[in-house]
Short mmCIF file of the C-alpha atoms (twelve columns), coordinates in Angstrom:
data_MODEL
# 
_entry.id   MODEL 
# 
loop_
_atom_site.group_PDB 
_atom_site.id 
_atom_site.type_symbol 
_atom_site.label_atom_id 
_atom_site.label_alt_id 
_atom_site.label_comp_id 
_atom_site.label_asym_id 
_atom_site.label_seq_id 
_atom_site.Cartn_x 
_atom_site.Cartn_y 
_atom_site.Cartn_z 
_atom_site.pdbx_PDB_model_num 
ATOM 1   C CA . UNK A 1   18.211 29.175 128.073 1 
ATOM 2   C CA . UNK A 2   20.335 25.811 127.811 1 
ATOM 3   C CA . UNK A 3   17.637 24.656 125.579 1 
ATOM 4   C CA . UNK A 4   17.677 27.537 123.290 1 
ATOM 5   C CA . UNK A 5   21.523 27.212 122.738 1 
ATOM 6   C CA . UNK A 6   21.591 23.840 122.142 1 
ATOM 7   C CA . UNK A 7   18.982 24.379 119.247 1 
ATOM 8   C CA . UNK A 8   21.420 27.319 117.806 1 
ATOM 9   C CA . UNK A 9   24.242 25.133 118.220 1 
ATOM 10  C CA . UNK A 10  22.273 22.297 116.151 1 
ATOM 11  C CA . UNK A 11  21.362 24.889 113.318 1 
ATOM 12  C CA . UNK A 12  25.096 26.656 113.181 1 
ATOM 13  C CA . UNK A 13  26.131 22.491 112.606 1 
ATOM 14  C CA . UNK A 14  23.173 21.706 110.071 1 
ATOM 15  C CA . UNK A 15  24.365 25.082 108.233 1 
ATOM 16  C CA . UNK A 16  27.714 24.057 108.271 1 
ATOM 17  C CA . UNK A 17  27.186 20.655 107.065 1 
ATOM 18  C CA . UNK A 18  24.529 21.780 104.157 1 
ATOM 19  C CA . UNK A 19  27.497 24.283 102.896 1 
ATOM 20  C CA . UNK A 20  30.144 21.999 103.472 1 
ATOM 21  C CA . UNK A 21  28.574 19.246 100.766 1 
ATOM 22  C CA . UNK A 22  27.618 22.138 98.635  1 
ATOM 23  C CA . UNK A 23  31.080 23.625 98.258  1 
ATOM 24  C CA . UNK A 24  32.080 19.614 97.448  1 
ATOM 25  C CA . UNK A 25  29.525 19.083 95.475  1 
ATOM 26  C CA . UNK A 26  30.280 22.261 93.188  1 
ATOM 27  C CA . UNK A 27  34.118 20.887 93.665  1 
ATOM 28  C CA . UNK A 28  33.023 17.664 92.255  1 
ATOM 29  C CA . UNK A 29  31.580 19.313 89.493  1 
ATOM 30  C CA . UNK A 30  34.159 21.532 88.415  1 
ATOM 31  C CA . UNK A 31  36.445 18.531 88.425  1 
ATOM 32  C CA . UNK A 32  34.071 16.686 85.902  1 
ATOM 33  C CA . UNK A 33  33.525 18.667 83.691  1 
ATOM 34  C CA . UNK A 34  37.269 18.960 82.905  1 
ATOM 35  C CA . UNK A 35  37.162 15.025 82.757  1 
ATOM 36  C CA . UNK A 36  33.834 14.970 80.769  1 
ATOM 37  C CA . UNK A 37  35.088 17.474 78.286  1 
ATOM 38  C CA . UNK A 38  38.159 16.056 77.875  1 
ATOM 39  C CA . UNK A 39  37.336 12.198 77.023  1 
ATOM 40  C CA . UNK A 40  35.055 13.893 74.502  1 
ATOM 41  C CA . UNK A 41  38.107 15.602 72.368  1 
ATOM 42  C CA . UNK A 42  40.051 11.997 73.279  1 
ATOM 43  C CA . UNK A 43  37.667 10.299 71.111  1 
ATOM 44  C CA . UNK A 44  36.823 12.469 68.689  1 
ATOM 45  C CA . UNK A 45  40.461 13.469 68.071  1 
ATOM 46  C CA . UNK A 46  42.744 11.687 69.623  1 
ATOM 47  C CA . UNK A 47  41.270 7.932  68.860  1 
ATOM 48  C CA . UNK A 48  42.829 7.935  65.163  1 
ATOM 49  C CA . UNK A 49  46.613 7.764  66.386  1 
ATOM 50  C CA . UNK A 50  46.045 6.810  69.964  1 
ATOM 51  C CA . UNK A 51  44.737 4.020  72.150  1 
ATOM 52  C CA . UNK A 52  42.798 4.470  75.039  1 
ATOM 53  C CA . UNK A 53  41.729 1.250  75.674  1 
ATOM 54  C CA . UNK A 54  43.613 -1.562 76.067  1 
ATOM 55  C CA . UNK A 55  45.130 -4.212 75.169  1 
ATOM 56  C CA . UNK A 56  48.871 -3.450 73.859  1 
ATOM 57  C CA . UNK A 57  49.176 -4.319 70.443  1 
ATOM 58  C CA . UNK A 58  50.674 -8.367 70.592  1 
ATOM 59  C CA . UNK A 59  51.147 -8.617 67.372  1 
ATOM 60  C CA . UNK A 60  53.832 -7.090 65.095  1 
ATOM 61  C CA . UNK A 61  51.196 -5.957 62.020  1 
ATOM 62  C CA . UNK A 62  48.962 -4.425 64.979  1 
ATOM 63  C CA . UNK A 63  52.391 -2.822 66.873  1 
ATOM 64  C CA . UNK A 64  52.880 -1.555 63.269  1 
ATOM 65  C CA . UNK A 65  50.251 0.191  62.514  1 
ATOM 66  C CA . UNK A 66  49.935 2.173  65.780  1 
ATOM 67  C CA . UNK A 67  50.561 6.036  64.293  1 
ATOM 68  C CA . UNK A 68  51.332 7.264  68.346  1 
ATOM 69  C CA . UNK A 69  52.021 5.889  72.074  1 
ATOM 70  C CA . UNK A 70  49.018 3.932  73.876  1 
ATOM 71  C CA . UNK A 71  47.185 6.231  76.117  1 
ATOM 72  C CA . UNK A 72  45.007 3.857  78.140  1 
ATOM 73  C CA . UNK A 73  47.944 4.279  81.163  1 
ATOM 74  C CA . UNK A 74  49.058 7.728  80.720  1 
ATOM 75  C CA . UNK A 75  47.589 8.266  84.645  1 
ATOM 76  C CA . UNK A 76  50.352 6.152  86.015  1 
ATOM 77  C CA . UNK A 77  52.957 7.053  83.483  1 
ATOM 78  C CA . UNK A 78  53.404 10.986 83.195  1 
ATOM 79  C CA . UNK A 79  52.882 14.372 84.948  1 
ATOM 80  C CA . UNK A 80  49.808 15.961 84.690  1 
ATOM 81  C CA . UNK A 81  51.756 19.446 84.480  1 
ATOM 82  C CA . UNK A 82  53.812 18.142 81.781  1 
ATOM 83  C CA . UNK A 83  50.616 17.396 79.862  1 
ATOM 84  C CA . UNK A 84  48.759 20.117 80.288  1 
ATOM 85  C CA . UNK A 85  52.192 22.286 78.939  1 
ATOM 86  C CA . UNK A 86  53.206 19.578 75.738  1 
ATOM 87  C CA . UNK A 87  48.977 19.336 74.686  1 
ATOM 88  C CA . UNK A 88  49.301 23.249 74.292  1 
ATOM 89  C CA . UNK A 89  53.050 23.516 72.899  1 
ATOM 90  C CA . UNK A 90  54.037 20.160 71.498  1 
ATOM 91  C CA . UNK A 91  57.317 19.794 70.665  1 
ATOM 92  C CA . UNK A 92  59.187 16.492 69.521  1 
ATOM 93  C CA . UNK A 93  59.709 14.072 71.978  1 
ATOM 94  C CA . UNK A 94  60.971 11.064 69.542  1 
ATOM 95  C CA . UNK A 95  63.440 12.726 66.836  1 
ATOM 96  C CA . UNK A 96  62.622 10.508 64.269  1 
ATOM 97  C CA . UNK A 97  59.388 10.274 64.844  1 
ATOM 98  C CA . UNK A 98  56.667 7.413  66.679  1 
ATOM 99  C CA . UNK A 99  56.764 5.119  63.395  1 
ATOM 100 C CA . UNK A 100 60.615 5.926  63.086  1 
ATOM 101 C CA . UNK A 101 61.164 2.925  61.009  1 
ATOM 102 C CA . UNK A 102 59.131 4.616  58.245  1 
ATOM 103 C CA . UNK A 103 60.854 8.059  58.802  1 
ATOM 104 C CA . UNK A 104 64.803 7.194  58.693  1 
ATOM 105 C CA . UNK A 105 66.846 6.402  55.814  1 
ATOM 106 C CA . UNK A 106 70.823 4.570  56.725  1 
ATOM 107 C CA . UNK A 107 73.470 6.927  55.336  1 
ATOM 108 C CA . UNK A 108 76.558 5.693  54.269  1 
ATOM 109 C CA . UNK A 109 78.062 5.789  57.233  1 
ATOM 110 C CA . UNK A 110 75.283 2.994  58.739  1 
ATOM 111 C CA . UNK A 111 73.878 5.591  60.904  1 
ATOM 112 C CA . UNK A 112 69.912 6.338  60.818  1 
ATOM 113 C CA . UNK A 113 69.433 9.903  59.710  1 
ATOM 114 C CA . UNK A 114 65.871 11.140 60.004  1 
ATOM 115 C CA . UNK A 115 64.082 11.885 56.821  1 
ATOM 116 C CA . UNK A 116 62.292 15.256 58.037  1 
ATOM 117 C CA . UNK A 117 59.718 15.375 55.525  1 
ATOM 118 C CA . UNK A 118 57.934 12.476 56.700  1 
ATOM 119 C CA . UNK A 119 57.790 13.746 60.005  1 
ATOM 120 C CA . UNK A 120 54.209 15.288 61.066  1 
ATOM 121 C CA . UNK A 121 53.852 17.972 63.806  1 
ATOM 122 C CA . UNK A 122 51.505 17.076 66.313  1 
ATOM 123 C CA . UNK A 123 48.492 18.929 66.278  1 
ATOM 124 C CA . UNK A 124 48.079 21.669 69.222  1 
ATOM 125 C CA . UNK A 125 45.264 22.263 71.797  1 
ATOM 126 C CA . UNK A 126 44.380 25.859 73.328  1 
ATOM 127 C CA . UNK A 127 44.942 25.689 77.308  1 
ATOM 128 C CA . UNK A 128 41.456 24.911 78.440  1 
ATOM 129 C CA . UNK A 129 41.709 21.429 75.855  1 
ATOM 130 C CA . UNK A 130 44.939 20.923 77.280  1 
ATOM 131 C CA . UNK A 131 43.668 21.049 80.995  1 
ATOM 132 C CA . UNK A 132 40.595 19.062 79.979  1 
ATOM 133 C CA . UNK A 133 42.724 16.192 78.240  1 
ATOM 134 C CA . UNK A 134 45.641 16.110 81.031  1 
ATOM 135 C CA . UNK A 135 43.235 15.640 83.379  1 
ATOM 136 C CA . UNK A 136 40.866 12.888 81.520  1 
ATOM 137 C CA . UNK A 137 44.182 11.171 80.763  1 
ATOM 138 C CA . UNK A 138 45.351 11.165 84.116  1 
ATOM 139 C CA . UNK A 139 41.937 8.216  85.222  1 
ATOM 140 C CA . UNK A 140 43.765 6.113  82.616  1 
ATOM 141 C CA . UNK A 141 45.623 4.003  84.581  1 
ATOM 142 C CA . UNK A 142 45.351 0.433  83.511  1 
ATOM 143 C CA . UNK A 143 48.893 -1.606 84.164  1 
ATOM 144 C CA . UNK A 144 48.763 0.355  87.992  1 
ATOM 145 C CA . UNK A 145 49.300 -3.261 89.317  1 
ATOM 146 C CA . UNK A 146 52.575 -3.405 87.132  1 
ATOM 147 C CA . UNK A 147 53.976 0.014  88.967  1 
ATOM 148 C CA . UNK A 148 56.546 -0.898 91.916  1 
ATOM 149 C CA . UNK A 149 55.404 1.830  93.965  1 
ATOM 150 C CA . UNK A 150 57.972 4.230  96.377  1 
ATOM 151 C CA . UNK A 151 60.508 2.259  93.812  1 
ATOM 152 C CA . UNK A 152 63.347 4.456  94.503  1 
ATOM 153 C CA . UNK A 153 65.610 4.628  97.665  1 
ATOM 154 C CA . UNK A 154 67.084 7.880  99.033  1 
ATOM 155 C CA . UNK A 155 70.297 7.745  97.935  1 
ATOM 156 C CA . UNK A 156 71.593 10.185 95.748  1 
ATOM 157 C CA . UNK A 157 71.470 10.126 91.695  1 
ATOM 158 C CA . UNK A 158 75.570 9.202  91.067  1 
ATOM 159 C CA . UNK A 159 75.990 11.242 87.532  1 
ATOM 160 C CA . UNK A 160 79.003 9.801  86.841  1 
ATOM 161 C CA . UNK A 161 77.987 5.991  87.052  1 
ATOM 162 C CA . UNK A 162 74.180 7.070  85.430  1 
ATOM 163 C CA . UNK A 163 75.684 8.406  82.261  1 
ATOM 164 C CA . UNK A 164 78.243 5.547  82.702  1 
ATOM 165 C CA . UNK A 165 75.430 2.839  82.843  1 
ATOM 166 C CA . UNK A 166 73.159 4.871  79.879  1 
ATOM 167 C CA . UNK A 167 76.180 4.989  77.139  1 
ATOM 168 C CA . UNK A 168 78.256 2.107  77.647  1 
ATOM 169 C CA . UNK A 169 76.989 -0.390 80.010  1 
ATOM 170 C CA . UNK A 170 73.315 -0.904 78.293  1 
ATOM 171 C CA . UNK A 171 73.586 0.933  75.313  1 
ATOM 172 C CA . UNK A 172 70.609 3.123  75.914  1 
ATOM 173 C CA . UNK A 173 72.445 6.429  73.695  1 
ATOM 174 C CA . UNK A 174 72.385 3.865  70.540  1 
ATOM 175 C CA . UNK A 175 68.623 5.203  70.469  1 
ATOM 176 C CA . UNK A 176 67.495 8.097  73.014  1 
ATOM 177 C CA . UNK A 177 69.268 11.598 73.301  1 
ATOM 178 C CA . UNK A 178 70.429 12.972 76.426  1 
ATOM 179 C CA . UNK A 179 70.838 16.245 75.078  1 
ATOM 180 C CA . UNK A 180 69.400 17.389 71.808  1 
ATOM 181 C CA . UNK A 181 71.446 16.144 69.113  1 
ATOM 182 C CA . UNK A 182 73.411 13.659 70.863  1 
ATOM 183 C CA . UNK A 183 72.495 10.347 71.313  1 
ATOM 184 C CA . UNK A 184 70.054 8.122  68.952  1 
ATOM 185 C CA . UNK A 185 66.881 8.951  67.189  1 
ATOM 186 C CA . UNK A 186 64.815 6.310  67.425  1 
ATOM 187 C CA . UNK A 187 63.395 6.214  70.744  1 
ATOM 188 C CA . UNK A 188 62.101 9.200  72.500  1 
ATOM 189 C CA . UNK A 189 64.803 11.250 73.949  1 
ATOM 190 C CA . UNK A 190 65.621 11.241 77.651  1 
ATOM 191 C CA . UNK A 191 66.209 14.714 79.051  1 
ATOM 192 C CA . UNK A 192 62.994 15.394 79.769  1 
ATOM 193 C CA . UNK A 193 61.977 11.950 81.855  1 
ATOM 194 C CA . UNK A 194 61.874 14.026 85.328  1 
ATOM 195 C CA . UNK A 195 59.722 16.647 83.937  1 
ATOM 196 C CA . UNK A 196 57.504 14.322 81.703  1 
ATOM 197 C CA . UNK A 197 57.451 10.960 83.393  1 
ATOM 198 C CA . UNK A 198 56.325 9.720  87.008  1 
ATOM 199 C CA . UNK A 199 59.520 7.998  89.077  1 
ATOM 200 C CA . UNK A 200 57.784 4.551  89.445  1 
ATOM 201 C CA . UNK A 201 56.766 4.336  85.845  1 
ATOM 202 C CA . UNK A 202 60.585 4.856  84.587  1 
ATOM 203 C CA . UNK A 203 61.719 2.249  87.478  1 
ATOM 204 C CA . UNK A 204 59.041 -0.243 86.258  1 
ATOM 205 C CA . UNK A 205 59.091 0.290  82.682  1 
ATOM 206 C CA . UNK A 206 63.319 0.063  82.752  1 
ATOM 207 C CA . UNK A 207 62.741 -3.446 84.481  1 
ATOM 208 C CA . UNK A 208 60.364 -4.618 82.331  1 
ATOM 209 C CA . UNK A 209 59.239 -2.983 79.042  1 
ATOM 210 C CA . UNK A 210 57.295 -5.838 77.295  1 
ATOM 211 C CA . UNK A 211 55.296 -6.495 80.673  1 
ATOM 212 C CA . UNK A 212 53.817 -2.828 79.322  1 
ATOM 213 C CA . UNK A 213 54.381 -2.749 75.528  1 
ATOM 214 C CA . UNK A 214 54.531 -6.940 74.441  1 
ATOM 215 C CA . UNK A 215 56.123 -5.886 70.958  1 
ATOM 216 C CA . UNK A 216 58.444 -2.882 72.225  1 
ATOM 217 C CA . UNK A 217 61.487 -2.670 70.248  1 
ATOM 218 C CA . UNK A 218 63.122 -1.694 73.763  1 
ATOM 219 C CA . UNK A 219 65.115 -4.677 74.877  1 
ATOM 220 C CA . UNK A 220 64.939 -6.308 78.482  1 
ATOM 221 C CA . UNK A 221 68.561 -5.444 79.819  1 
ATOM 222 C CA . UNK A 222 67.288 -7.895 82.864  1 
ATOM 223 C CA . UNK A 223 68.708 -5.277 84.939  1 
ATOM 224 C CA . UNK A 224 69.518 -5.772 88.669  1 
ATOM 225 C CA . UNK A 225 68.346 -3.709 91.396  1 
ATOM 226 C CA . UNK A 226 71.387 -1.178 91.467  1 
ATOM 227 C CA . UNK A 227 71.383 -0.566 88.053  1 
ATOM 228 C CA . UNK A 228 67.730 0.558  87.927  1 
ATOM 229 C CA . UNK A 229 68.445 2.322  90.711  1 
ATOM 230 C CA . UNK A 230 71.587 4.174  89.167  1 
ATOM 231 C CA . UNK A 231 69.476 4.286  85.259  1 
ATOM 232 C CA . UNK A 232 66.311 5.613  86.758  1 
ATOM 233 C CA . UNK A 233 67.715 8.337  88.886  1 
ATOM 234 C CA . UNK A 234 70.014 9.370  86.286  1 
ATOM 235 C CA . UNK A 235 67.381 9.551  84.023  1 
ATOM 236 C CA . UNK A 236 65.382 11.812 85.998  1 
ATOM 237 C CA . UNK A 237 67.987 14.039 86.991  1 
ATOM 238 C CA . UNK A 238 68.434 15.358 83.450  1 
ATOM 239 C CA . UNK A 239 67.174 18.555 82.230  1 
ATOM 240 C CA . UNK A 240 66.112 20.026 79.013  1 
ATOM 241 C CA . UNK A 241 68.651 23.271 77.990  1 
ATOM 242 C CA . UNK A 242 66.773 26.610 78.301  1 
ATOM 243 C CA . UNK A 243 65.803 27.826 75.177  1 
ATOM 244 C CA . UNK A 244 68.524 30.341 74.253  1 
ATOM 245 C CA . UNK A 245 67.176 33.649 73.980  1 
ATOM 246 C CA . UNK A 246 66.815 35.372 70.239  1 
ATOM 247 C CA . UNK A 247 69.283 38.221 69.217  1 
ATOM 248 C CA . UNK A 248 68.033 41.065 68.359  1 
ATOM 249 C CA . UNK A 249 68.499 42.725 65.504  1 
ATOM 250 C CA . UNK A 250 70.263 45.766 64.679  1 
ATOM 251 C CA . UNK A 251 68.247 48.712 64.609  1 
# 
């Protein structure tokens, strides 16, 4: 009798095990082909505006003839969820545009205006490219090394001191927008860094931006460990407005 449980016992563990690696196996899969399917729209449509391989352009014709952002460490610099949403609805995230030097004109008043009709919408993916591409993107994570990782301490974001720090301390509002139409155009704008960017990669990339982009136009404030501190968590703790609802028309 002991003999005849033990050998059921054995075959309940030997069934267990044999279902366990299928149901990871098949897990493994289904996470592949995501992967798989997305590097395969990367290259075929992506490659023309986009790096995913490094190096960073170190020169200022190469920096100047990039058409879009370097991909090859988008896994250690945004949110998957973000990407899977902006790959199926893109919607501006630098108002003048990636090459803004080609796509604003100075008005009178010395201020860059954006010429609109330069501008070129970014082409959209259904959900299932989106999903596939967010999640290729996300094993690009060359510069990991350069992330300072758990960078930010438990204190509270101060508001006050962030926006303080942003506008007049380092100048950042001369070229990002906190809030749609306020702020500069030529650098990406700001409230949405909490939904689009990881924590450590706004910490790191604030402390150091050539160290990830040699030829960045975006200076080295050699900022000390409060004011990232203060910049980064203000940073994050904006929000994009809701999207104000249409009125309807009169019947």
């Amino acid at each position: 009798m002991t003999g005849g449980r033990t050998a059921r016992a054995g075959l309940a563990t030997v069934v267990f095990t044999v279902g366990l690696s299928m149901v990871l196996l098949l897990a493994g899969s289904t996470w592949a082909a995501p992967v798989s399917d997305g590097m395969a729209i990367l290259k075929s449509r992506c490659f023309t505006c986009h790096a995913i391989k490094g190096p960073a352009a170190t020169t200022l014709k190469s920096f100047s003839a990039r058409k879009g952002p370097d991909l090859f460490y988008a896994g250690v610099k945004y949110n998957e969820e973000w990407l899977i949403k902006w790959l199926a609805r893109p919607e501006p995230i630098r108002p003048a545009g990636f090459r803004y030097f080609k796509n604003t004109v100075v008005t009178d008043g010395a201020d860059d205006a954006v010429d609109w009709d330069a501008l070129k919408a970014h082409v959209a993916l259904t959900e299932a490219e989106a999903e596939s591409v967010a999640a290729a993107l996300m094993t690009f994570r060359t510069y990991e090394e350069k992330i300072k990782k758990n960078a930010l301490t438990e204190a509270p974001a101060d508001a006050f001191m962030g926006e303080m720090n942003f506008d007049k301390f380092s100048g950042c509002l001369a070229c990002h927008e906190i809030e749609p139409g306020y702020g500069g155009v030529t650098g990406p704008e700001v409230y949405t860094t909490g939904e689009r960017l990881q924590p450590d990669f706004v910490y790191s990339y604030l402390k150091d931006p050539q160290s990830f982009d040699p030829k960045s136009f975006m200076p080295n404030k050699e900022l000390g460990e409060n004011f990232l501190q203060v910049l980064t968590k203000y940073m994050l703790s904006l929000e994009a407005p809701e999207p104000e609802d249409e009125e309807e028309g009169d019947d």
